[in-house]
N, C-alpha and C positions, 0 to 999 in steps of 0.2 A: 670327460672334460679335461682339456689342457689347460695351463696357464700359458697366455700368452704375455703379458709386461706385470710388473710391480713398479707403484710408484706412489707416492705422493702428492703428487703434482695433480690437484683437480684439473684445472682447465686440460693437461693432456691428456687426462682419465677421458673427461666429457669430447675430445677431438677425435680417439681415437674410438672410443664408442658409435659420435656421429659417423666418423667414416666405415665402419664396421655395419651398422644399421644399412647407411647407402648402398652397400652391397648384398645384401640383403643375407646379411651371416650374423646366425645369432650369439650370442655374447651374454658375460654376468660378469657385475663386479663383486667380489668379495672381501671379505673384511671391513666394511665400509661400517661397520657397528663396530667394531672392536679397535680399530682407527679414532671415529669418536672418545672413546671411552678413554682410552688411553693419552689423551688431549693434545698436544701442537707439539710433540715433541719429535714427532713422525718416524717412532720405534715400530708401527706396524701399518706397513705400504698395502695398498688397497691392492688387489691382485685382479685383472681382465683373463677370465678364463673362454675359451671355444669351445666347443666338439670334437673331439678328434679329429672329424673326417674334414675340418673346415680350415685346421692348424695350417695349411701349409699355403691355403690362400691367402688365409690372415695374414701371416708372415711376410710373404710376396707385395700382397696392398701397403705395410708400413714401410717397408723395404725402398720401395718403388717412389712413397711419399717423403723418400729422405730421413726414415725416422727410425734405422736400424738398429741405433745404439740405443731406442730405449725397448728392444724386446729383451724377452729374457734368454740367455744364452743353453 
């Protein structure tokens, strides 16, 4: 698994998932308990990881949707 974004930001966690499903490339978000736990202070960004073999799709589809800046470099 790669990581593909860290973020904060539920609604673009849940956009970039829906778009990622659409394509039919599978995806996990992590951290999403330790996020919790650690409360709104947003010291630990929920992480969208891929498959290896699908990274560079993934990449291309946010890319494409205008949303470069928030992958991870």
């Amino acid at each position: 698994m790669k990581e593909l974004l860290r973020s904060n930001d539920l609604v673009e966690i849940s956009w970039v998932m829906a778009l990622l499903s659409d394509a039919h490339i599978p995806a996990r978000i992590l951290d999403s308990n330790s996020s919790v736990i650690e409360g709104s202070i947003g010291a630990i960004p929920r992480r969208i990881v891929v498959d290896d073999e699908n990274l560079v799709e993934a990449r291309r589809m946010l890319i494409e949707a205008g949303e470069a800046h928030i992958l991870k470099s």
